[in-house]
BAROTI-756662 format. One record per residue: x, y, z of N, C-alpha, C, O in turn. Coordinates in steps of 0.02 Angstrom, whole numbers, plus 50000, padded with zeros to 5 digits. Each point is the difference from the previous one (the first is absolute). Example, Ala and Ser with C-alpha at 12.3 -4.5 7.8 and 13.67 -1.06 7.14 Angstrom:
<rs>
506604971650390499555005950000500455006050000500524999950033499305005449931500425005950003499615005550037500255005550008
</rs>
This chain:
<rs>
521755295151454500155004649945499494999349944499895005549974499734989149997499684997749965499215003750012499655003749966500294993450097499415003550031500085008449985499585003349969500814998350050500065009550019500025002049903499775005249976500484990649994499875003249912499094998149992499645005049997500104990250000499464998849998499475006250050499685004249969500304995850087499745005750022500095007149978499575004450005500914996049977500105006649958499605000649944499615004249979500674988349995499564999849919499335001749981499745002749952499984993750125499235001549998499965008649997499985002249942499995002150102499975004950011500165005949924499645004849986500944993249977500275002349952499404998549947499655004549976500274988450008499374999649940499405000850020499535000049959500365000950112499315002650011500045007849986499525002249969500865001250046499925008049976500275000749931499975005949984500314990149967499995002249941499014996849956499655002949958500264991250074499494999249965499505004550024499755002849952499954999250108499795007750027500055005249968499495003449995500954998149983500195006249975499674998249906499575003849978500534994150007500004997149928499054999949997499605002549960500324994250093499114999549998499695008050006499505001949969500995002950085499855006950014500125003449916499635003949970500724994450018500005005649924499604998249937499665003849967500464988950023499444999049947499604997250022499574999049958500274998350105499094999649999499745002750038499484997950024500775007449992499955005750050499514995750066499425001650013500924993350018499594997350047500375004050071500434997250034499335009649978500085005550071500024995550054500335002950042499454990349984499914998550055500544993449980499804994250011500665006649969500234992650026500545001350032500174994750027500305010349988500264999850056499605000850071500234998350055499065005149931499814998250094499824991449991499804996850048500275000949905499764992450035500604997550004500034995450040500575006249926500554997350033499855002350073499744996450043500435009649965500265002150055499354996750080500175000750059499254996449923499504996350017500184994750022499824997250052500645000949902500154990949995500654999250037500204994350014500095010350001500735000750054499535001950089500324999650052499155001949949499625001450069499734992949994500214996850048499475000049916499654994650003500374992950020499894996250047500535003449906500544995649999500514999450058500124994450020500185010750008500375002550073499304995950055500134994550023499285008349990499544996050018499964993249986499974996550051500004999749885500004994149995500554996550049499924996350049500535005649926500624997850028500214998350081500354995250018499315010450028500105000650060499504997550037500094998850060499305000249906499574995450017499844991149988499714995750034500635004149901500244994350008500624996350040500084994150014500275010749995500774995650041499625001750076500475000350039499015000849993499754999850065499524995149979499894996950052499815000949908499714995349999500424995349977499664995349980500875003750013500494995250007500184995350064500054993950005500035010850034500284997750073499714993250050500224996550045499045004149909499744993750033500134993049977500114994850031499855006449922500004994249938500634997350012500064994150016500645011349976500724996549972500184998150095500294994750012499575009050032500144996650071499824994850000500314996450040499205000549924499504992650011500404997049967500334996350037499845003349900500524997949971500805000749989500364996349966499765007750059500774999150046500114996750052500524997250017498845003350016500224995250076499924993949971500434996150020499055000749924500004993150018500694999949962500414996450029499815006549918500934997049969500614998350044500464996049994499285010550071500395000150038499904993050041500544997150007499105000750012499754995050015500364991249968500174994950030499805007749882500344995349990500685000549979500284995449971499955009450042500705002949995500434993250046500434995949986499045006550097500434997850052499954992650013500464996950027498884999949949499764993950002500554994649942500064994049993500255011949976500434993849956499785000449936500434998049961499005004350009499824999549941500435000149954500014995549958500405009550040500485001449947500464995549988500204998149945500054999450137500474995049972499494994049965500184996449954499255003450072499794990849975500005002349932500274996049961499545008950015500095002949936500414998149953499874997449946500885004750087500714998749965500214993250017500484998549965499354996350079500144993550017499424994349914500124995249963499415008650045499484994449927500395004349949499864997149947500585008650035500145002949948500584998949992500235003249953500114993850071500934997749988500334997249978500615000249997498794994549970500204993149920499815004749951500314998049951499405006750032499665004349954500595003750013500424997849960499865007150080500375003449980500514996949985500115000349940500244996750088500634994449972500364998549936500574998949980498645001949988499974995549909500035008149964500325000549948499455003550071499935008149964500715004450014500145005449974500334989950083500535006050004500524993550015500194997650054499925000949889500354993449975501005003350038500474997050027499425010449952500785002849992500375001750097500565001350021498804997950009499985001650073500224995050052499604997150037501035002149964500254993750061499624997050064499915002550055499874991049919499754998250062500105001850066500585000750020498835000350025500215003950065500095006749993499955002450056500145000849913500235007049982499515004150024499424999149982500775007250072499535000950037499535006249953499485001850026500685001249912499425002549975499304995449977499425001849994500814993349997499424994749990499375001150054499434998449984500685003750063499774999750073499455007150010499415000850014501315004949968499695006449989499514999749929499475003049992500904992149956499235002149954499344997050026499595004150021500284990449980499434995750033499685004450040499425001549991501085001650071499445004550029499685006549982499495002850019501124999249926499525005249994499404999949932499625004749988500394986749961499595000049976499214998650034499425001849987500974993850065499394999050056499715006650036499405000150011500925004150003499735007450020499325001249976499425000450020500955000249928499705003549905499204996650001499495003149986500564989450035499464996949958499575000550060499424998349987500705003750080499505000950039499915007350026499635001750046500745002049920499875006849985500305005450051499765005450017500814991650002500275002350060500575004649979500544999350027499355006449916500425003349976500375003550058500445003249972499604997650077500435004750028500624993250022500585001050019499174994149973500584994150039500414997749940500574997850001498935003249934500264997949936500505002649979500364995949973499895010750027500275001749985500955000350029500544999149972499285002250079500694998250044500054992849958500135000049940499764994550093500134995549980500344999949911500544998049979498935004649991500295001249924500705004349993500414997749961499735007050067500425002250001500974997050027500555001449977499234994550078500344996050011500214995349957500594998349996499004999449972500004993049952500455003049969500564997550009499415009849935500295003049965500785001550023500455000449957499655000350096500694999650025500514994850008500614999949995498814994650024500394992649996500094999649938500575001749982498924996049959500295001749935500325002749988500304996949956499995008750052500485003349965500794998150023500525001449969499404994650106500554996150022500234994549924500535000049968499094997650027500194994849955499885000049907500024995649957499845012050040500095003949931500684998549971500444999650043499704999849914500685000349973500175006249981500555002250019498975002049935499915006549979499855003150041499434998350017500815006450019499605005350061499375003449968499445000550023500865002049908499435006049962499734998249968499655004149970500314990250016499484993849967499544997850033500144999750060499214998049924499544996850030500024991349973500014998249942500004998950098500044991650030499254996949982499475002250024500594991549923499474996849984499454999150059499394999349995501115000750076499654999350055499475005050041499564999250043500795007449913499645007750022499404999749954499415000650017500834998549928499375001749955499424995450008499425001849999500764993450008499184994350010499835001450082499434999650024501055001950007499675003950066499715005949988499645001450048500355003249905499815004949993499375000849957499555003850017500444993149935499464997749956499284995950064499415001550010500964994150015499284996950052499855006850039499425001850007501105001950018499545005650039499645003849987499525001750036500665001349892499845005649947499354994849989499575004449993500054989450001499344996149990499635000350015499474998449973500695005150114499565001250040499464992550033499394999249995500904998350022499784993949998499625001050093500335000850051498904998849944499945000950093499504995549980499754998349946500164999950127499294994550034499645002550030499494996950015500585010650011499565004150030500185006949961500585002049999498905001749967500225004449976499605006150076499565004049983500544995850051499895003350067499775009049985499445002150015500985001449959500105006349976499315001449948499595004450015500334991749925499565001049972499165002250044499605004649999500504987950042499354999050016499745004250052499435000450023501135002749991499895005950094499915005649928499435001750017500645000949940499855006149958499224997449972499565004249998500344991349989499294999149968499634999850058499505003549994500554993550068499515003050060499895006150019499485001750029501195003549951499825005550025499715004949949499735005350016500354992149913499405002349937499404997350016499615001649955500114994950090499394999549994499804993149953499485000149968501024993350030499714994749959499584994550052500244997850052499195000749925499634996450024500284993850025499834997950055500704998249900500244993150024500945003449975500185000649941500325001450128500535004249949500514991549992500605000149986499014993550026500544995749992499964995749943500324994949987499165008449975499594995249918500795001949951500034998149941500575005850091500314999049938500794994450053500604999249986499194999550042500684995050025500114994149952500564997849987498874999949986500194993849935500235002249964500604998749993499095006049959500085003849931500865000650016500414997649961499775005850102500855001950019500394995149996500504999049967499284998650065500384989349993500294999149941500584999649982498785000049986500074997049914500485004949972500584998149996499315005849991500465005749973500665001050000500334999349948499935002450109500315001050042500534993150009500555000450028499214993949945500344993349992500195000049949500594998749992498835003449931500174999449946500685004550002500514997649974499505007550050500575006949977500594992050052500334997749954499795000150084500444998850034500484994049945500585000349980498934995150009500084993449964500195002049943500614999349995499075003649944500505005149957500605002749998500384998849953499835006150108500345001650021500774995450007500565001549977499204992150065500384996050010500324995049932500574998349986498875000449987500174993249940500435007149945500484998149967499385007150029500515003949940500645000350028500474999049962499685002450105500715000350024500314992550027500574999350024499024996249970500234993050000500184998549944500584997849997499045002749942500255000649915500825002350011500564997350002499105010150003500945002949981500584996850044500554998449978499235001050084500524997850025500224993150021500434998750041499174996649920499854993849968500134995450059500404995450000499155006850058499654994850040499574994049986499624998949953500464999250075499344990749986499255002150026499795000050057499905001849888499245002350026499844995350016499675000450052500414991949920499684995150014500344994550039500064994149984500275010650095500104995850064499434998050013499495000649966500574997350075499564995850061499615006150040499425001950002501205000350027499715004650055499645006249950499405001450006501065002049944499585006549967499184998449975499515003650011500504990149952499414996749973499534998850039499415001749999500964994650044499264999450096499775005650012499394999950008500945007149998499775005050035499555004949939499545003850013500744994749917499655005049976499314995749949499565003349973500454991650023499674993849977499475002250036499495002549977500644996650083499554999550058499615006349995499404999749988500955006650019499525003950009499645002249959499475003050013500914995449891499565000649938499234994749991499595000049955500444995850110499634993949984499335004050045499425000749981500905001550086499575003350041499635005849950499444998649980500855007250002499725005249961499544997849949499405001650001500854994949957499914996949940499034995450016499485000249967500704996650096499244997650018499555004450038499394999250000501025007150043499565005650008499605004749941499415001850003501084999649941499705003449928499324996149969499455002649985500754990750010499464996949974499575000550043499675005049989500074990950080499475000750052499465006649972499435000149978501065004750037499705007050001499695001149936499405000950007500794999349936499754999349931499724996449970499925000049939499864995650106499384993650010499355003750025499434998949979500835007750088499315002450025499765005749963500365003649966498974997050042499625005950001500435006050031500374998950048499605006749927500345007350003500025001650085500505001250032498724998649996499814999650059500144996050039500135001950057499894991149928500644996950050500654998749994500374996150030499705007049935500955001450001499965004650044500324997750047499475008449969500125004550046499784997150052500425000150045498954996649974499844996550062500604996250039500295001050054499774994049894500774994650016500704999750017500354996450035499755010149917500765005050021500085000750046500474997550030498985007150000499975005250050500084994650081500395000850046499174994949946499754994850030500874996650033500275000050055499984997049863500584995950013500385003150046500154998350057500045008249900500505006450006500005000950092500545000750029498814999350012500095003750058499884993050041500015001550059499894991949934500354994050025500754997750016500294997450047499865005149888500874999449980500285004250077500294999250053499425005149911500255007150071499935000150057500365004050031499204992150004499755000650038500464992150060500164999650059499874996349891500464994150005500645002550005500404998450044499725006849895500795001350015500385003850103500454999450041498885004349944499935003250089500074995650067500295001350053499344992349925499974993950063500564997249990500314997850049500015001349874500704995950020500525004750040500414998050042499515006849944500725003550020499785001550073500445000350043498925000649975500064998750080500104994950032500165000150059499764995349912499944992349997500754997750033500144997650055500245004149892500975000649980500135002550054500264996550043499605011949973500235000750051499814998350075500455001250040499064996849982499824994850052500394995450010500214998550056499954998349883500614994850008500605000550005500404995650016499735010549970500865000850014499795002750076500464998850039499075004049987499885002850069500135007250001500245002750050499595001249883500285007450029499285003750004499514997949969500475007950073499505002550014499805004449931500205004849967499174989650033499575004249935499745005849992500005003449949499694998050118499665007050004500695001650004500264997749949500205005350089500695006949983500124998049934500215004649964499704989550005500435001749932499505003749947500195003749954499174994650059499295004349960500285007450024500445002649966499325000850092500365004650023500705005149978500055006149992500374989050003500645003049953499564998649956499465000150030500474998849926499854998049931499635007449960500195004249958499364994950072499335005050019500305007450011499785004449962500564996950070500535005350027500525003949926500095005449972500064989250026500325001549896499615001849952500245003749956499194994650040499285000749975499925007149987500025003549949499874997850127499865005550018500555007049985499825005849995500844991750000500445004049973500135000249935500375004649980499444992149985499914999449936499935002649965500315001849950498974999450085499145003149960500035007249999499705003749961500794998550102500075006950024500585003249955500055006049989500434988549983500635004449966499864998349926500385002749959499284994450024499675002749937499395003049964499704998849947500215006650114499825004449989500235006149960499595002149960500674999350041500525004749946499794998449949499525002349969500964991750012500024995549920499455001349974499865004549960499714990350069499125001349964499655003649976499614999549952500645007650105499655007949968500425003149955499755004849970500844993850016500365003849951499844994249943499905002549945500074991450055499864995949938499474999649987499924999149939499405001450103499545002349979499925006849949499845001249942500335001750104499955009049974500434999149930499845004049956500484993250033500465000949909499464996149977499715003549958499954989850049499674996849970499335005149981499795000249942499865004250117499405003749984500055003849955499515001449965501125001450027500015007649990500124996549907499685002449953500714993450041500014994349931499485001449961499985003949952499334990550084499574998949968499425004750022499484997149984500345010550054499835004749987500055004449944499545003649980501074996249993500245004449940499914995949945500185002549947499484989250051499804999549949500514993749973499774995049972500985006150042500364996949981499974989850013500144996049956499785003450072499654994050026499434996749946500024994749970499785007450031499274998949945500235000049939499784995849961500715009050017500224999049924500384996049990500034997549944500405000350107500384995850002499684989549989500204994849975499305007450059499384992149999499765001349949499814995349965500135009550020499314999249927500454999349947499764996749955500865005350035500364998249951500114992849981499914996849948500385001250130500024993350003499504995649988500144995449963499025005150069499594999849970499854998349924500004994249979499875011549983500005000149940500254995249982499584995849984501245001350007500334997249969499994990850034500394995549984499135004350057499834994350023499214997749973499804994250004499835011149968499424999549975499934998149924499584996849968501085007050015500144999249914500154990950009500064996249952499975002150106500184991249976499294995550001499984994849968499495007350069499574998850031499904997750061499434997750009500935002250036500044996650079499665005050023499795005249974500194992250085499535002150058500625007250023500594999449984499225005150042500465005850007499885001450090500385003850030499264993949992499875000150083500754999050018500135004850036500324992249958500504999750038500325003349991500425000350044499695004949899500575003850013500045006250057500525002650021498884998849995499885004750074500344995350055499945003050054500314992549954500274997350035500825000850011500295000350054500074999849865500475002649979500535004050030500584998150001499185008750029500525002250022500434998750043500595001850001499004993550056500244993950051500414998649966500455004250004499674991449958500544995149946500315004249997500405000250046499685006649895500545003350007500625002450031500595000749984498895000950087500245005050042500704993050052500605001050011499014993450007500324993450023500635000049989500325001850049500134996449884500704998049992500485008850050500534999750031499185004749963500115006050014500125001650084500515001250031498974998449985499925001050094499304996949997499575000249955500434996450116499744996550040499305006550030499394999149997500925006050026499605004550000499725004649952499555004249997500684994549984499695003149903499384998449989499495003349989500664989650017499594994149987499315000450052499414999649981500815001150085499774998550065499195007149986499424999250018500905007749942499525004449973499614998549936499405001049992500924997149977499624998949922499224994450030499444999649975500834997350083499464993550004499525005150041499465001349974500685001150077499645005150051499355003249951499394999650006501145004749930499605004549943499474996049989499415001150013500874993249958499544996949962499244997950033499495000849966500474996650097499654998250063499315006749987499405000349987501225004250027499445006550032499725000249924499404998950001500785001849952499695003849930499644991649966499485001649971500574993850026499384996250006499674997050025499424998549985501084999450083499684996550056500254993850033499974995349960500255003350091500464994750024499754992549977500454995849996498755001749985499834994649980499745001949933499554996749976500715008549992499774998949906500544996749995500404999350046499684997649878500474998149964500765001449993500484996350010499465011549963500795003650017500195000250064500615000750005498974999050070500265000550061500314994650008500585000750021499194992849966500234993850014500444998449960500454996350020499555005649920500534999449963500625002950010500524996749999499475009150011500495002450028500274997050062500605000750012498944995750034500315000650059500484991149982500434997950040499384998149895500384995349999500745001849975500554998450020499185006249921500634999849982500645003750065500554997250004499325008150037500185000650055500344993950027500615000050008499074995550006500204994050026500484994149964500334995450026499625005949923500274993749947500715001549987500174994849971500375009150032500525002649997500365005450052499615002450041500974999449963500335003250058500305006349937499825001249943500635001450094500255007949956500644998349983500514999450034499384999749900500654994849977500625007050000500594998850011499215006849978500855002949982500025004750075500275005549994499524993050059500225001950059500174992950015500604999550014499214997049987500344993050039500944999349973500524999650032499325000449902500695001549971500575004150027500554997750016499215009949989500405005550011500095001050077500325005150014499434990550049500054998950049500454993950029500245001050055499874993349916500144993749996500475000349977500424997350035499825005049913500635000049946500345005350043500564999050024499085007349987500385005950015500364996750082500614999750003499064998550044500204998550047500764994949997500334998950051499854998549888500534995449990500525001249968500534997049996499065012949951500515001549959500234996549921500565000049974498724996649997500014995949934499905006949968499695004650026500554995549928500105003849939499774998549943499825004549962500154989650023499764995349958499564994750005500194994250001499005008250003499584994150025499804993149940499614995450011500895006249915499964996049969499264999349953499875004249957499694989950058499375000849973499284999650056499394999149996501065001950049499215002350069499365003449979499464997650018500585007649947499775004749996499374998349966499445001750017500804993849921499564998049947499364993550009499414999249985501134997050049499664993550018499575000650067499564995750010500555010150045499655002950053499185002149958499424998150008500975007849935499365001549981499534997349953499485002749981500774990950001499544993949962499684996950059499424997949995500845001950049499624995550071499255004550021499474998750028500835006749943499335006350038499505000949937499415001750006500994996649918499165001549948499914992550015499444999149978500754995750043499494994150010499825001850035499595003149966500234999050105499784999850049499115005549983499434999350023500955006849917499465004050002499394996549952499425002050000500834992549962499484998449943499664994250045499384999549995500954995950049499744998950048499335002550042499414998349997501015007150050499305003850029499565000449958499484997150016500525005949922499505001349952499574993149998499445000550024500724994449955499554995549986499874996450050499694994949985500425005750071499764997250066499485003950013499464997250008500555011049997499525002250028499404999949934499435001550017500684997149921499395000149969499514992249998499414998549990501334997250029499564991450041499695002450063499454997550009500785007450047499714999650058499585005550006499574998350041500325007749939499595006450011499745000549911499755005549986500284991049974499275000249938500745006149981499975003749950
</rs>
């Protein structure tokens, strides 16, 4: 529903600002460049989701791969003293404990189509042990807040769209996502541990997030130790090691449980491929509102305003072309999934705003569809303070991206 007002929206302020440019600045041609940018864009669109098919098969099969090899569970087996201490109100043994783990484990290896069932389930067991039916449960909301964080280890999606824009290295932003994407999570978590006056300083919460502030924390510095030119060398470098390691374990895993790797690449690959083909639609109609947007101008006034009022401080103003990404994020996933596309084609998948965009993409999930799907599926009426503390998890996450990508891309 969110999506279908927003697509409208576009279309609506692109023909009033059109029209407005037609009478007083008598500019005669800007409806044919709308009407240009709906042929162009329909093209973008259908040529990129076929140049999809290669990329996300390669990377569906290997998930699938570690789907079957166990990953997920080894996932939720190292994550179960951590969850334990965060959902204090959740009876030992209690089998949503089980369904959350996996479907945070989904999430973090990017296995949204498995994530979600799983999430959904969780949400049902919870609501077994709700006291309030139409209330949301300290236990929903910090489940809901980590999802709304967007918290992944493979941001997979990003990096199959920057190959098919044309980026020279599309895996130089998997760190920048990390970092980010942690900050929005860890935030996220220590404000709804506050309110709901958990022990930040267990054992287990402190090990896991200690740990990974210690990891980040010595990645930021390293990097801001190097020359501009080898930070991108080193990233890129680390970034497609990481990846490349992550590929051998999970064949690795599944060798050892004994299931056939090639059929499970195969299925995997096969989903990929169906994927790439049914969002086709989406793309060209979210494209096409996005063109037809910033053809009429509206787009541009919208940055330069913002602009301006980032210049009156003196900062650097390069990032706000990155921006509409951020916006569009708490909103739809595919909103989002276009604003980054836009941004790609109109400066370029390895300038600044491309990569920028494509972190912030990565660093957060769509906080008020996760809500209105999750809640709705259980019938909460009352999500309490989700909403707020979701969307504090997502401006850390965006000031984040921001200063990662100006440590890692200058």
């Amino acid at each position: 529903m969110v999506l279908n007002y927003i697509w409208i929206a576009f279309f609506v302020v692109a023909f009033v600002v059109a029209f407005i440019k037609l009478i007083f600045l008598g500019d005669t041609g800007i409806f044919t460049e709308i009407m240009n940018s709906t042929f162009d864009t329909a093209r973008l669109g259908f040529e990129i989701s076929l140049g999809l098919t290669g990329v996300l098969s390669l990377w569906m099969g290997v998930m699938k791969i570690g789907e079957r090899g166990g990953m997920v569970e080894l996932f939720s087996r190292a994550a179960a003293p951590l969850f334990s201490k965060l959902f204090p109100d959740i009876p030992k043994g209690h089998p949503a404990s089980a369904s959350m783990l996996m479907n945070m484990s989904a999430n973090m290896l990017g296995l949204d189509n498995a994530a979600t069932p799983f999430g959904l389930k969780a949400m049902n067991e919870l609501q077994e042990i709700n006291t309030r039916k139409d209330v949301a449960s300290n236990p929903m909301i910090m489940f809901l807040v980590l999802n709304a964080s967007g918290l992944t280890l493979i941001p997979v999606t990003v990096m199959v769209y920057r190959a098919q824009m044309g980026s020279a290295n599309p895996s130089d932003v998997f760190i920048p996502i990390m970092i980010a994407t942690f900050v929005a999570t860890l935030v996220g978590v220590i404000a709804v541990c506050i309110k709901q006056r958990i022990n930040i300083f267990n054992t287990a919460i402190i090990g896991f997030f200690g740990g990974l502030s210690l990891i980040i924390a010595g990645t930021v510095w390293a990097f801001n130790a190097m020359p501009q030119e080898q930070v991108s060398l080193y990233s890129g470098l680390i970034a497609n090691l990481l990846l490349f390691s992550i590929i051998i374990a999970f064949i690795a895993k599944g060798m050892r449980r004994k299931i056939n790797v090639f059929d499970a690449f195969i299925d995997g690959a096969k989903d990929g491929f169906h994927t790439a083909v049914r969002i086709i639609p989406y793309l060209i109609a979210l494209l096409v509102g996005i063109g037809v947007f910033r053809a009429s101008g509206a787009m541009d006034f919208l940055m330069e305003a913002m602009r301006s009022l980032v210049a009156m401080t003196g900062a650097d103003t390069r990032w706000v072309d990155g921006m509409p990404t951020a916006l569009m994020k708490p909103l739809s996933g595919s909103g989002a999934r276009g604003m980054m596309i836009d941004t790609m084609k109109v400066f370029g998948a390895d300038s600044f705003a491309g990569r920028l965009s494509s972190v912030l993409q990565g660093a957060t999930d769509t906080t008020f569809y996760i809500v209105a799907v999750y809640y709705g599926a259980v019938n909460i009426k009352n999500s309490r303070y989700t909403v707020s503390y979701a969307l504090l998890a997502d401006l850390a996450g965006v000031v984040a991206a921001i200063f990662v990508s100006y440590l890692f891309f200058g």
